[in-house]
C-alpha positions as CSV (number, residue, x, y, z in Angstrom):
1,X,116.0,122.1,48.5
2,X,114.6,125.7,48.6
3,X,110.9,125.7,49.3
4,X,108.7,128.5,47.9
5,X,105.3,128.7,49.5
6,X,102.7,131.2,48.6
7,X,101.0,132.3,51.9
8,X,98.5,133.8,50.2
9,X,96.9,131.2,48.5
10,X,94.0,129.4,49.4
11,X,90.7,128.8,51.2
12,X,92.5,128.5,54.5
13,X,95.6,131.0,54.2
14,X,97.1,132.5,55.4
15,X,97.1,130.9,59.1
16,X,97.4,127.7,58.1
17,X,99.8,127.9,55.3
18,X,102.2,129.5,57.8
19,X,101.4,126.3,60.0
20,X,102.4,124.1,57.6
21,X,105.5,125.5,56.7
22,X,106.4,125.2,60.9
23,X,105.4,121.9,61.3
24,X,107.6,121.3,58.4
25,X,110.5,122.5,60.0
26,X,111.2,118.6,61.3
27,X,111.5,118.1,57.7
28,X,114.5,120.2,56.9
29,X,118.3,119.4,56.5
30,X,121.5,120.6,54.9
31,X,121.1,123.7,53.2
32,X,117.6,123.4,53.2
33,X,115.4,126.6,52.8
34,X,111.4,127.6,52.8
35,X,110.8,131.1,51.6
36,X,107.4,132.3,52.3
37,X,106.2,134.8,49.7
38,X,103.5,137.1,50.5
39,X,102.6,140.0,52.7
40,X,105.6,141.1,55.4
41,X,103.0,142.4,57.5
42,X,101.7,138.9,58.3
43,X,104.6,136.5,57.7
44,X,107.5,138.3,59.4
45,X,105.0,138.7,62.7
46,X,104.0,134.9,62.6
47,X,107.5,133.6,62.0
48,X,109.3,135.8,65.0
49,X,106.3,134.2,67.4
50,X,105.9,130.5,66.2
51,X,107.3,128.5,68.5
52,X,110.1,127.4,66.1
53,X,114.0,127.5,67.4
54,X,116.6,130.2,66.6
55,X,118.0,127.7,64.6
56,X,114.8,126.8,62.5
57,X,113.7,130.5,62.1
58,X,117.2,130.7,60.4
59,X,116.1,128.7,57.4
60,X,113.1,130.7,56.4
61,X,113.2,134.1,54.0
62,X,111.1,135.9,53.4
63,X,109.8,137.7,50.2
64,X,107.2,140.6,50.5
65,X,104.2,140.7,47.6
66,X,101.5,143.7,47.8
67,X,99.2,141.8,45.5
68,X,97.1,138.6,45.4
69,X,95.5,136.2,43.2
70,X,91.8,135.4,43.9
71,X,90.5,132.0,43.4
72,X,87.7,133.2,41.0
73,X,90.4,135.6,38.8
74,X,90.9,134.8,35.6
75,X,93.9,132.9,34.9
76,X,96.4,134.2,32.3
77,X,95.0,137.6,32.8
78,X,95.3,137.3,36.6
79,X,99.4,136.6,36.2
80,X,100.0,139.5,33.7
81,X,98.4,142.0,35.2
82,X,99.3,141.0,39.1
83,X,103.3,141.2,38.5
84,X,103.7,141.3,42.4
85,X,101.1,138.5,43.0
86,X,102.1,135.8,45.3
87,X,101.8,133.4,42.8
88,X,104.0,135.7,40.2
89,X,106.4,136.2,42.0
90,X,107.1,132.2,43.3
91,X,107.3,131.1,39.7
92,X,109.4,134.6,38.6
93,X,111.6,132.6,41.7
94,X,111.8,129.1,40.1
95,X,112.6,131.0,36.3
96,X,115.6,132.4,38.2
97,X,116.9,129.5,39.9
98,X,116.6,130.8,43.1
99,X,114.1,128.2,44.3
100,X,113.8,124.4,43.2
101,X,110.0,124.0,44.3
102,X,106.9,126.3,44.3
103,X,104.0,125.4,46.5
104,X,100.3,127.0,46.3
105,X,97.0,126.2,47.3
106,X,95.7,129.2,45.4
107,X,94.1,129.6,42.5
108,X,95.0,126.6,40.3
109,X,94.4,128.4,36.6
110,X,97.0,131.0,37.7
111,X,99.5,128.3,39.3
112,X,99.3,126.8,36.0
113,X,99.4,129.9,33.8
114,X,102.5,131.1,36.0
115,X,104.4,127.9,36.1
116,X,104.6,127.7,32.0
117,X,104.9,131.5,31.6
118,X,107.7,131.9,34.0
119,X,109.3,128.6,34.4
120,X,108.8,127.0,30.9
121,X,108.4,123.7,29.8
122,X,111.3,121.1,29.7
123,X,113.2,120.1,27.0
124,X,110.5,117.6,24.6
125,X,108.2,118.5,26.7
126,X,104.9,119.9,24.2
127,X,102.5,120.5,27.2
128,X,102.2,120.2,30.9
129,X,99.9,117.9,32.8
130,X,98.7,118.1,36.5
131,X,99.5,114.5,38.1
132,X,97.6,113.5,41.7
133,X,97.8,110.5,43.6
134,X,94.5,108.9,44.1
135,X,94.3,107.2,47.1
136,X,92.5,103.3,46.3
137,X,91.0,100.4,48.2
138,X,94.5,98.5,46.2
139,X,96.6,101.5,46.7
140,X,98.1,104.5,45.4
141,X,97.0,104.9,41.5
142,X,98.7,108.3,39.5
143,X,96.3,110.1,38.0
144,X,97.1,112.8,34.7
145,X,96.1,114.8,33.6
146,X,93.6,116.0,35.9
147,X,93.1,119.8,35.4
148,X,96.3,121.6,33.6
149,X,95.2,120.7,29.6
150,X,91.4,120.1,29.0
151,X,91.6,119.5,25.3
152,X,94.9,117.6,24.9
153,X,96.3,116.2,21.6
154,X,97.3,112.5,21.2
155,X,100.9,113.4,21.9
156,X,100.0,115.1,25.0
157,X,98.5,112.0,26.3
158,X,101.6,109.9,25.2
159,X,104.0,112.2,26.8
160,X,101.7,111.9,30.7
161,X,102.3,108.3,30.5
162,X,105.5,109.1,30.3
163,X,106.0,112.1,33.4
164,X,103.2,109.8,35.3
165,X,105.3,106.9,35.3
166,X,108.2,108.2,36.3
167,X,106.4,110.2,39.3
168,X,104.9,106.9,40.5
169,X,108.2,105.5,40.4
170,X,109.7,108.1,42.6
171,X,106.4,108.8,44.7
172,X,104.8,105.5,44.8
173,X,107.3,103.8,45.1
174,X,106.0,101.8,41.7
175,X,108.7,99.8,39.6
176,X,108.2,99.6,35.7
177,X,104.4,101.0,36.5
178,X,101.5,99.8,34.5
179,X,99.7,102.5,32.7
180,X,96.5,103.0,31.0
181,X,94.2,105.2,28.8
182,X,91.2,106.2,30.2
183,X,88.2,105.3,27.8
184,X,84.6,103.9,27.0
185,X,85.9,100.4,26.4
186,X,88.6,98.2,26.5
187,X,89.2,97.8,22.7
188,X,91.8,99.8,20.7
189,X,88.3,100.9,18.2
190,X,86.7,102.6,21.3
191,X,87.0,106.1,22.1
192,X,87.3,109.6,20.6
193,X,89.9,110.4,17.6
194,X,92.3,111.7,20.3
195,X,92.0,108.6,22.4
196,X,92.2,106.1,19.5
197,X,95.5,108.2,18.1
198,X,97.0,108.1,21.5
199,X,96.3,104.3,21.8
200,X,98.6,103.6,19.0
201,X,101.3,105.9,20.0
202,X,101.2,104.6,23.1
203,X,101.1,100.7,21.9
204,X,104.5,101.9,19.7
205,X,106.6,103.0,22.8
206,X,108.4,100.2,24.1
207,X,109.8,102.8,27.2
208,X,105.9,102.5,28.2
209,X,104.5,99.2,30.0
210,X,101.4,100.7,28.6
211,X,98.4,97.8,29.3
212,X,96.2,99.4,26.9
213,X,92.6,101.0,27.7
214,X,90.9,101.2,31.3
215,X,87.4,102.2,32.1
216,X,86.3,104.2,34.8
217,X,85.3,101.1,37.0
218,X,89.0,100.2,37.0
219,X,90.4,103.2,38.9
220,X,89.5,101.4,42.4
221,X,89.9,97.6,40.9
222,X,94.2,98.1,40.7
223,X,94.5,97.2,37.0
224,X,96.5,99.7,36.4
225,X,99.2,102.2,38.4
226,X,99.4,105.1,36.0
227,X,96.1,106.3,34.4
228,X,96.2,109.1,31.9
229,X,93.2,111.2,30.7
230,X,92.1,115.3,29.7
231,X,92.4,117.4,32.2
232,X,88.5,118.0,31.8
233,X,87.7,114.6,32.8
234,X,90.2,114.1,35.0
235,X,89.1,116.8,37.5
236,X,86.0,115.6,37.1
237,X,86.8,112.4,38.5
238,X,88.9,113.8,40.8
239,X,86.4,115.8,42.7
240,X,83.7,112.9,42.3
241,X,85.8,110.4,44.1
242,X,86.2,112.8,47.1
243,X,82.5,113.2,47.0
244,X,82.0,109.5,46.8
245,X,84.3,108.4,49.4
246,X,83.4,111.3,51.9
247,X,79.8,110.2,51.5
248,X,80.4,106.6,51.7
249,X,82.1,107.4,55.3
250,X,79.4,109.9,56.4
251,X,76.7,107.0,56.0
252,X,78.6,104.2,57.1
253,X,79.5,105.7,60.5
254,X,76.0,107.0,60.3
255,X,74.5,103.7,60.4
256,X,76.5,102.5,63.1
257,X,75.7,104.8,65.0
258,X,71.8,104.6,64.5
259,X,72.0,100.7,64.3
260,X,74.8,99.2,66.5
261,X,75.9,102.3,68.9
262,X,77.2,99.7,71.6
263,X,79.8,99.0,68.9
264,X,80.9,102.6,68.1
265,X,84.0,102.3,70.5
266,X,84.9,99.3,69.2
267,X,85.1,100.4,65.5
268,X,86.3,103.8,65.9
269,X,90.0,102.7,65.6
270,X,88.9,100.6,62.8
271,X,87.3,103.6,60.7
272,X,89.7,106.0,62.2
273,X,92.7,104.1,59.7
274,X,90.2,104.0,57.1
275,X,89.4,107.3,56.7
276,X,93.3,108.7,57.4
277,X,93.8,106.1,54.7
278,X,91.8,108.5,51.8
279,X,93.1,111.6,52.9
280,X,94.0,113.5,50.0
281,X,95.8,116.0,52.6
282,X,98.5,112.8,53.2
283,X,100.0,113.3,49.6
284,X,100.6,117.0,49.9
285,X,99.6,118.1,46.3
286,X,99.3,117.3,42.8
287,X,102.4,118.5,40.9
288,X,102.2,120.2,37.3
289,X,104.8,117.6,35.6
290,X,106.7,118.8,32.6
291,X,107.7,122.5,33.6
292,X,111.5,123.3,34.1
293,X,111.2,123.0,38.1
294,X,108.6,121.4,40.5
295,X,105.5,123.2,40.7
296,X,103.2,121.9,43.5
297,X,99.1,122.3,43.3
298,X,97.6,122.2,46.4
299,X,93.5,121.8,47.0
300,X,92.1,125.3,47.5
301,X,90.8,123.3,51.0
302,X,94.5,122.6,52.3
303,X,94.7,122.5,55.9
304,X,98.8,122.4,56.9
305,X,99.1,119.0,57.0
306,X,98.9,119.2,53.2
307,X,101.4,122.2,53.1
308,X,103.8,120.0,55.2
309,X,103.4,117.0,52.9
310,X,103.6,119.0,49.8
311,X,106.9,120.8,50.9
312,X,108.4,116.8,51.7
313,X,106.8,115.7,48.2
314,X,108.5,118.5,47.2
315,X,112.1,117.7,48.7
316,X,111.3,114.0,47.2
317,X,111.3,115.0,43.5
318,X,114.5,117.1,43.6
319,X,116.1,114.4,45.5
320,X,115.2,111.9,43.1
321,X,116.0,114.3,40.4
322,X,112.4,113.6,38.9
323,X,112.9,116.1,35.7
324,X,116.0,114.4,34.5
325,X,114.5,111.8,34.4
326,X,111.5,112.7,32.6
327,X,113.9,114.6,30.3
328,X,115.8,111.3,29.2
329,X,112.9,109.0,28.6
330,X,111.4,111.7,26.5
331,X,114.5,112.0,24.2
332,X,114.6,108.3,24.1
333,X,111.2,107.6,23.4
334,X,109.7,107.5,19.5
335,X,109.8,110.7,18.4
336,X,106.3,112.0,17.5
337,X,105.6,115.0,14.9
338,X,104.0,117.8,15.9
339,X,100.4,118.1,15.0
């Protein structure tokens, strides 16, 4: 696996980006590479003094960029007019075969934009979609689209049942996964046109165990493993669950505190696991599924335990040979006429 990572890129880089990419190191076999693409002047200093061996330093190049991507740059414009970008210049990278996974926590519109510019879509594949693992009091659940495609078409929705299953078969370990469509009801009738067009498709396709529509209360309950939305509501809900559960945890340990502090010791292991058990930062990132290569989206907050997870994530869906796969259910699937 070769590793691109763009040091630049987020609210935390570039110090701990570069961290993450070390503490990966453990991570690494074979022919394994991480190439760390931004400025020389910081990355060749930080790698000669991390306190990596001869042997690790040997598996990381790096690749000099004199521009950057902002997080509040606009998108499309950001990537054609930044050439030497960070972000550029890892997807330019993965278009050339030089590198089998890209890795930012930087500005997700021009992560997006540069992954379907340079790398392209995969064959059958009509748009990408930005898949995340939501972490659930009954476990894992796959969440798509949740960002990359805010006004999708019914097909699109069809064909992120399809790339979300087969991640959480490879990521969540998740066998013949149960997916739904996000709605206002249960019923077939309820929905917008998009949603009620998608329903049928997705009732049609046998390659789908498709379990038919979900409501928002059912993203916690375990009905289903896969569930697929827009990307406008699915950041939405994204960003509301971290509120939620961070708040939930602020005021429960809150109120032990206040109201039973001779039990804080005894339940600090207790909410320790709990909370560890929601971190977002455990599952890496959220890969853009669809695009000829894997494409990783980290949270603009990433501290380098994401990075680290995101480069094994990473490592995980080129061992699996995630694409292929996504590639052969697609061609065997009901084909589906362009709208």
């Amino acid at each position: 696996m070769r590793a691109v990572v763009d040091v630049m890129g987020g609210d935390k880089a570039p110090g701990e980006i570069l961290k993450g990419c070390w503490e990966a190191a453990l991570l690494l076999d074979g022919d394994d590479r991480i190439i760390l693409v931004g400025d020389e002047k910081i990355t060749r200093p930080a790698l000669e003094s991390s306190s990596l061996t001869p042997d690790q330093k040997s598996r990381y190049v790096i690749v000099h960029t004199t521009q950057v991507i902002e997080m509040d740059d606009p998108p499309v414009e950001s990537v054609r007019s930044k050439p030497d970008s960070s972000i550029a210049v890892m997807c330019k990278l993965a278009s050339k075969k030089e590198a089998d996974v890209v890795i930012s926590a930087g500005n997700t519109g021009a992560c997006v934009a540069a992954s379907q510019l340079r790398m392209r879509t995969l064959p059958g594949v009509s748009r990408p979609g930005i898949a995340t693992v939501v972490p659930t009091p009954r476990g894992p659940l796959v969440l798509c689209d949740v960002g990359a495609n805010v006004t999708p078409k019914a097909k699109h929705l069809m064909q992120y049942a399809v790339m979300a299953g087969a991640y959480a078969e490879v990521v969540c370990g998740k066998t013949n996964p149960r997916v739904g469509l996000l709605s206002v009801g249960e019923e077939d009738a309820k929905g917008n046109p998009v949603v009620k067009q998608a329903v049928k498709m997705l009732r049609d396709e046998p390659l789908i165990n498709f379990i038919g529509n979900v409501e928002g209360r059912d993203l916690t309950r375990g009905t289903a493993d896969v569930i697929v939305t827009d990307g406008f509501v699915g950041n939405v809900i994204l960003k509301l669950m971290e509120g939620v559960t961070q708040g939930l945890f602020e005021q429960l340990i809150g109120e032990v505190v206040s109201n039973a502090p001779q039990v804080v010791d005894q339940v600090k292991p207790v909410m320790k696991k709990l909370i560890a058990s929601y971190d977002w930062q455990e599952y890496g990132g959220a890969p853009l599924l669809g695009v000829d290569g894997y494409s990783i989206i980290c949270h603009g907050r990433s501290e380098a335990k994401a990075i680290k997870n995101a480069i094994r994530v990473g490592k995980q869906l080129v061992t699996s040979n995630l694409n292929q796969r996504i590639v052969d259910v697609i061609e065997r699937s009901i084909p589906v006429a362009e709208e």
